[in-house]
C-alpha positions in Angstrom: 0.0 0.0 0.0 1.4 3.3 -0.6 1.0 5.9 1.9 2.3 8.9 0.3 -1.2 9.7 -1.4 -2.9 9.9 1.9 -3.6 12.4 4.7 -1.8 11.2 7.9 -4.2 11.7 10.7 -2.9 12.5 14.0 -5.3 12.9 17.2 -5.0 13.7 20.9 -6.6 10.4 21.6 -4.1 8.4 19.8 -1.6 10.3 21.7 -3.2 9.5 25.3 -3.2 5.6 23.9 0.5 5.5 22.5 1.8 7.3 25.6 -0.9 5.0 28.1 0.3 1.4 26.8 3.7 2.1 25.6 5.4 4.9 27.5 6.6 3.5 30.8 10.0 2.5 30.7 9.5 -0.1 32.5 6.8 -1.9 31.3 8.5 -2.0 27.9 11.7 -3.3 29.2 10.0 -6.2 30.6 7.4 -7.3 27.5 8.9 -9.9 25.5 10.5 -9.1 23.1 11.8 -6.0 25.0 10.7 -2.5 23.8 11.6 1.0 24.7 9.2 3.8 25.7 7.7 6.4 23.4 9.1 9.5 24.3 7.3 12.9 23.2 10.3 13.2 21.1 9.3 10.2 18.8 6.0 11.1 17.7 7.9 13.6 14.9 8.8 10.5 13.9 5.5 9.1 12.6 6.0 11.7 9.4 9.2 10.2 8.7 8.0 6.5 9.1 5.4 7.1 7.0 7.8 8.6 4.4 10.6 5.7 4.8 9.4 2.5 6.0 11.0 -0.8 5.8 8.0 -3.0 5.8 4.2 -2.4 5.3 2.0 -5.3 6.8 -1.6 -6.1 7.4 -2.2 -4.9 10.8 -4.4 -7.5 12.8 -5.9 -7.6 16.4 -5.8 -10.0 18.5 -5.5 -12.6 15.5 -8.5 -10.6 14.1 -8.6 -8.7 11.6 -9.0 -5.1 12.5 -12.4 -3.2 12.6 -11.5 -1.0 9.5 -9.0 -1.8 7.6 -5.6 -0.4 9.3 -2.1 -1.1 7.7 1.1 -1.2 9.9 4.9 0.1 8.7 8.0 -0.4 10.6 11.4 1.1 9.9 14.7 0.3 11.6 15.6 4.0 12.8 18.9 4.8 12.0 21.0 5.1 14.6 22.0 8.7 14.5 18.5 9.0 15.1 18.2 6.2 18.3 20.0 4.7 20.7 19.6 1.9 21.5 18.8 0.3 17.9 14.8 -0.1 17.4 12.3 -0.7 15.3 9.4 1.8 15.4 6.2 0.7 14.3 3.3 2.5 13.5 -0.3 1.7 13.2 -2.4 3.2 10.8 -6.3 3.1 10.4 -7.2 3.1 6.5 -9.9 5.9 6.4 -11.0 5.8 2.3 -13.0 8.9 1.1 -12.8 9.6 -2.5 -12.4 13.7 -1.6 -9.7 13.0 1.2 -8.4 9.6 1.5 -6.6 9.5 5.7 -4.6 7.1 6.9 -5.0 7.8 11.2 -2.8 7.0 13.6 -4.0 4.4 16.1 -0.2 3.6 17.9 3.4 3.7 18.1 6.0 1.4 19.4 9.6 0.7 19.4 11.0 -2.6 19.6 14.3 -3.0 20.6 16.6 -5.0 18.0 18.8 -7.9 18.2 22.0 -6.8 19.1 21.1 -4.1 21.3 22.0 -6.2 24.8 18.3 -5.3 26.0 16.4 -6.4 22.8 18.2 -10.3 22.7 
């Protein structure tokens, strides 16, 4: 799917949910595989994901397919850009209008990568 022709969407709500279930350090350190927080410093990130991701992927919930059709992109940041080395991933909700198509952020989350002693 590309991206680039839609609107990115970006809402206080998604915000409250990114920062809610994935910003405490440590609760991210201890999922499995380990993750690092969201800072407020990596949601001018989700432009740039959008822009230069790796991977695009079906997005499903809970083994289900989502509610509306939502799409998922992950890029390895480089690493002038994060430390330790992660993956961010990004959620997006597929929002089709013929006038505006939207692609709308539902969450961000950063995976820490194998080689990073904390991600293995």
């Amino acid at each position: 799917m590309d991206v680039s022709a839609y609107q990115l969407v970006f809402t206080g709500e998604a915000v409250k949910h990114v920062l809610k279930n994935h910003g405490d350090p440590l609760v991210e350190a201890a999922r499995k595989p380990a993750q690092a927080a969201v800072t407020a410093e990596d949601f001018a990130l989700i432009s740039e994901i959008a822009k230069q991701f790796d991977d695009v992927l079906p997005n499903n919930v809970q083994g289900k397919a989502a509610p509306l059709p939502s799409v998922m992109l992950r890029w390895a940041l480089p690493i002038h850009l994060h430390q330790p080395a992660v993956q961010a991933s990004v959620v997006l909700e597929v929002r089709t209008n013929k006038k505006r198509p939207r692609v709308a952020v539902k969450t961000l989350y950063k995976r820490l990568l194998k080689g990073d002693p904390r991600g293995e």
